[in-house]
C-alpha positions as CSV (number, residue, x, y, z in Angstrom):
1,X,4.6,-25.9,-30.0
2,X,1.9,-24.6,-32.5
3,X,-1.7,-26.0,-32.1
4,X,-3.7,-26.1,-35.4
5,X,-7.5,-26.0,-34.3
6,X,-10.3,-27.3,-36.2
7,X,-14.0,-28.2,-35.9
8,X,-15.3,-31.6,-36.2
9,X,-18.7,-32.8,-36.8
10,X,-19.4,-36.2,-34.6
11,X,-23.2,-37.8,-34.5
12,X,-24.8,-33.9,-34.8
13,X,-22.1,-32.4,-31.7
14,X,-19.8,-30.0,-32.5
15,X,-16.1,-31.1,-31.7
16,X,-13.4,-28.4,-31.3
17,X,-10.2,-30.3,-32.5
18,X,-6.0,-29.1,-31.2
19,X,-3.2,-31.4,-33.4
20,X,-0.3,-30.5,-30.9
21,X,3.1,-32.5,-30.5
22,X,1.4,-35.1,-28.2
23,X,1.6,-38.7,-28.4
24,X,-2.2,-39.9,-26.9
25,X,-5.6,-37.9,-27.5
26,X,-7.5,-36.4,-24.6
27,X,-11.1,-35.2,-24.6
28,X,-12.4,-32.1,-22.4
29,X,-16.2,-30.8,-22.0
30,X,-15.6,-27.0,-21.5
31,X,-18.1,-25.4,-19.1
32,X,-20.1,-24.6,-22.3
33,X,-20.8,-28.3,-23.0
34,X,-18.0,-28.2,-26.2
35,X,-16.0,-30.9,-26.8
36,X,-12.5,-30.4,-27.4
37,X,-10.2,-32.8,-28.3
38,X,-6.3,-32.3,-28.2
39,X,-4.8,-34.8,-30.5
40,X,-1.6,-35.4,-32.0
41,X,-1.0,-34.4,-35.2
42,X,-1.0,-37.0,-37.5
43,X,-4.1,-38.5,-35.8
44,X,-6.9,-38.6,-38.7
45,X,-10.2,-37.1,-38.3
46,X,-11.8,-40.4,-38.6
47,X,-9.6,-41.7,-35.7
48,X,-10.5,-38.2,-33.4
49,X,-14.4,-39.4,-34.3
50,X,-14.2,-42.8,-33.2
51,X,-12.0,-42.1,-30.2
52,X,-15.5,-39.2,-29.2
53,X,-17.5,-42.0,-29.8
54,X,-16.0,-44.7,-27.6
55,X,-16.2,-41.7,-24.7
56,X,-20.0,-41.2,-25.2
57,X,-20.6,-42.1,-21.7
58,X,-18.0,-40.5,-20.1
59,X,-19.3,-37.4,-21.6
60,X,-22.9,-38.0,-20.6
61,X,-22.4,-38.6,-17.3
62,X,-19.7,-35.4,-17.0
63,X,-22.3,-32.9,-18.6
64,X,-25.3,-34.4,-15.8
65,X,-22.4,-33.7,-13.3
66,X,-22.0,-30.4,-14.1
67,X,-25.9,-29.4,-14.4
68,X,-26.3,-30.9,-10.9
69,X,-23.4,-28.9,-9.9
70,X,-24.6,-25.5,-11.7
71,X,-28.2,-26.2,-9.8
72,X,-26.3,-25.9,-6.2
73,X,-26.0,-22.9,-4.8
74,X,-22.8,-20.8,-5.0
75,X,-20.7,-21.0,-2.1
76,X,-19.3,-17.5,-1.2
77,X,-16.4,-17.2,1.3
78,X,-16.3,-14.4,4.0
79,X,-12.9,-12.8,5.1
80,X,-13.9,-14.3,8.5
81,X,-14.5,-17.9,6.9
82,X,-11.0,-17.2,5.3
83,X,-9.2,-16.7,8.2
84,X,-11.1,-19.3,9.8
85,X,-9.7,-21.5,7.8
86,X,-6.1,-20.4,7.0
87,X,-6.2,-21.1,11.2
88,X,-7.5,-25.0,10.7
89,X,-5.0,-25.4,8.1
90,X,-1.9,-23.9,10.4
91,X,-3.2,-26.0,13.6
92,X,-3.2,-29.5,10.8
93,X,0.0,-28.3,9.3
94,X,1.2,-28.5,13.0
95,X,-0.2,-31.7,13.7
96,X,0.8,-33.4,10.6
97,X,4.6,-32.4,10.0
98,X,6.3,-33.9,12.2
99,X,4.4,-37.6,11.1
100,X,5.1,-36.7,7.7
101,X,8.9,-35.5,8.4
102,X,8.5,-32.1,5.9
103,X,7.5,-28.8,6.6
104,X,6.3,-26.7,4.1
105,X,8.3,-23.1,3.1
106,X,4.2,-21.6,3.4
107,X,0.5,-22.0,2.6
108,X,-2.0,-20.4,0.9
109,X,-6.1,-20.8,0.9
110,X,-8.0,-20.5,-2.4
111,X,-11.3,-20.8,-3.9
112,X,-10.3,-23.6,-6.2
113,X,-12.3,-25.4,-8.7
114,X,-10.9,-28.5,-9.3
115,X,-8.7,-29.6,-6.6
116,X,-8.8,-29.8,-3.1
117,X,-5.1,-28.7,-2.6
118,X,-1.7,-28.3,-4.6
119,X,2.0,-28.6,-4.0
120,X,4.5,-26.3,-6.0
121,X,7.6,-29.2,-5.0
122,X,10.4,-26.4,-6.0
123,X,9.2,-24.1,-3.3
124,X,7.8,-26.1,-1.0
125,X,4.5,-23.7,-0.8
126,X,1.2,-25.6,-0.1
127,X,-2.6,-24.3,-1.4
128,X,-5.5,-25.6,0.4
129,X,-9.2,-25.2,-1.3
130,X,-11.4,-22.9,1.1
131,X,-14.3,-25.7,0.0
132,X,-12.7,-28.0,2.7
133,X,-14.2,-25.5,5.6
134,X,-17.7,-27.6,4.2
135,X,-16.5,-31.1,4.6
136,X,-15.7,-32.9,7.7
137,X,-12.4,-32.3,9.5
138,X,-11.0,-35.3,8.8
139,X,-10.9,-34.1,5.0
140,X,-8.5,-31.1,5.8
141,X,-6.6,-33.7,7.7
142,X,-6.0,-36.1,4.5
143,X,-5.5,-33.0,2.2
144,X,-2.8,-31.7,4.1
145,X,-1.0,-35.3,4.4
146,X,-1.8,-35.7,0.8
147,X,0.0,-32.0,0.1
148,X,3.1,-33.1,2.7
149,X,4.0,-36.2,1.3
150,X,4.4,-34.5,-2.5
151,X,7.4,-32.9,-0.6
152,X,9.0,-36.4,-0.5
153,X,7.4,-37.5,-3.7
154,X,6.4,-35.6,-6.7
155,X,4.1,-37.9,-8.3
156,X,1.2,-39.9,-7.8
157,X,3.3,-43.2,-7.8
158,X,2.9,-46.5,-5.5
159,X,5.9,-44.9,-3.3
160,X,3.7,-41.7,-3.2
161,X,1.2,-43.6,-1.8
162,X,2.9,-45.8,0.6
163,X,4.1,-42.9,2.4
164,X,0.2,-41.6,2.5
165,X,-0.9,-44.8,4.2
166,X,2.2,-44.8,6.3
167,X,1.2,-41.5,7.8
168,X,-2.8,-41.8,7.4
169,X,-3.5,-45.6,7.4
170,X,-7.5,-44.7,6.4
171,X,-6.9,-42.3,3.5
172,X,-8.9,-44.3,0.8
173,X,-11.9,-43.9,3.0
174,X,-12.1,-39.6,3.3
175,X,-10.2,-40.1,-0.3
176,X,-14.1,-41.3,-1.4
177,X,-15.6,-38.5,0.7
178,X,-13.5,-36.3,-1.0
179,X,-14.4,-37.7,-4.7
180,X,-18.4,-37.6,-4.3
């Protein structure tokens, strides 16, 4: 798939444009504050300035999210905190297979940016975000149900789901903890 890139000017911001083969447009601040916009490619320019336009307060209120966020202090992780950690995550592993009726093939703990775990479904391995040693316990606890139950279901679907709330009936609550 080739990407032709261009720059766009919309209302004085500089837009960084990709016309893939894609069928919708999507709309990324990088952690610069550029815009990029991948778009399919017969999309006009016109089009990919309307559709930045329509996101105006998306993009205001992600760019105030991320200078709150680059005002925190960074969060380094010890080897101790590590293995700290990789222990919490094999004790609620334990705990939560057997509810969930999957074991995972192995785990892994990672400084992660943007998620608070992941599931690789063809191997069956599990990666758990060292951020979670900050939140409360009950965090770890949905994150590794969360991770399990992609072992039955891939996707984020209403089946997916059901089998969440099957196995962690208050989920939407530390879900909100986990979103803030």
């Amino acid at each position: 798939m080739k990407t032709k890139e261009a720059l766009l000017t919309v209302d004085g911001e500089t837009v960084l444009v990709q016309r893939k083969s894609i069928k919708n447009m999507y709309l990324r601040v990088d952690p610069s504050g550029l815009l990029r916009v991948s778009a399919p490619r017969f999309v006009s320019d016109t089009a990919v300035k309307d559709f930045v336009r329509r996101r105006a307060g998306w993009i205001e209120k992600v760019r105030t999210r991320a200078e709150e966020k680059a005002q925190l202090p960074v969060r380094t992780f010890s080897a101790a905190d590590r293995r700290a950690f990789r222990a919490k995550c094999a004790a609620a592993l334990e705990r939560w297979q057997p509810l969930v009726g999957r074991r995972c093939s192995g785990f892994s703990v990672r400084d992660m940016k943007t998620r608070w775990g992941s599931c690789n479904t063809k191997t069956g391995h599990l990666n758990f975000n060292l951020k979670l040693l900050d939140m409360p316990p009950e965090c770890l606890d949905y994150v590794v149900v969360h991770e399990l139950c992609h072992l039955w279901v891939p996707g984020h679907n209403p089946l997916f789901w059901s089998r969440v709330e099957r196995v962690y009936p208050d989920y939407k609550r530390v879900r909100k903890l986990l979103r803030q």
